[in-house]
N, C-alpha and C positions, 0 to 999 in steps of 0.2 A: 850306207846310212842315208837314211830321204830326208830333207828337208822342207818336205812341201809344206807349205800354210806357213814357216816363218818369215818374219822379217830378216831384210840384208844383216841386223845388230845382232838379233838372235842367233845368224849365224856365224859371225865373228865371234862371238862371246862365246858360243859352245865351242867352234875350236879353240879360242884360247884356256877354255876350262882343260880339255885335252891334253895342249901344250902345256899348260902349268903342272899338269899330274906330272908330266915327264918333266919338270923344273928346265922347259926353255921359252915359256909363253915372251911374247914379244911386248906384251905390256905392265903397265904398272898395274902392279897390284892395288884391288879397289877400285879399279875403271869403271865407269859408268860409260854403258854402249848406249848408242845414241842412234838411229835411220833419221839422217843429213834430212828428209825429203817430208818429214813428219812436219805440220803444223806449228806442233808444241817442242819441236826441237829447239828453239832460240832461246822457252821460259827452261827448259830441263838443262838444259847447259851453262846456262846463269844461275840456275840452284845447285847444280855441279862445282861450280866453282867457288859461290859463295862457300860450298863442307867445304871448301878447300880438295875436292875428290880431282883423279883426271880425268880425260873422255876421249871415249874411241867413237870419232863422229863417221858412221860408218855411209855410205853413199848407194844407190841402187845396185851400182856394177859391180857391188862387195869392194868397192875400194874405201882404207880406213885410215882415217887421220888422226894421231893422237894430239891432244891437250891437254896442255898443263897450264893450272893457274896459280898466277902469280898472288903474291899475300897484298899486295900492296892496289889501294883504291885510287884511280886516278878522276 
């Protein structure tokens, strides 16, 4: 399978679609994938949070970090 033309999130997020058909996907259901290196990464992952959704903040090297937001406003 080619991945040319996506982003590092596009391609976490298609595997984890993958992983999920086979019921072992490593994230939470409903993640919001996120490429760390984007401009508008900081507003999309504070409207991630305010749904309450989590986030696969995924980085150039394909490496992926999940978030999870807390309910509470500090």
């Amino acid at each position: 399978m080619s991945h040319n033309g996506t982003s590092p999130a596009m391609r976490v997020m298609n595997e984890a679609i993958d992983l999920a058909i086979e019921g072992r996907s490593p994230y939470p259901e409903g993640s919001e994938f996120i490429d760390a290196e984007k401009p508008w990464a900081g507003e999309a992952i504070a409207r991630a949070a305010d749904e309450g959704r989590p986030v696969v903040l995924v980085s150039a090297d394909g490496t992926a970090r999940t978030l999870i937001a807390s309910n509470g406003h500090q």
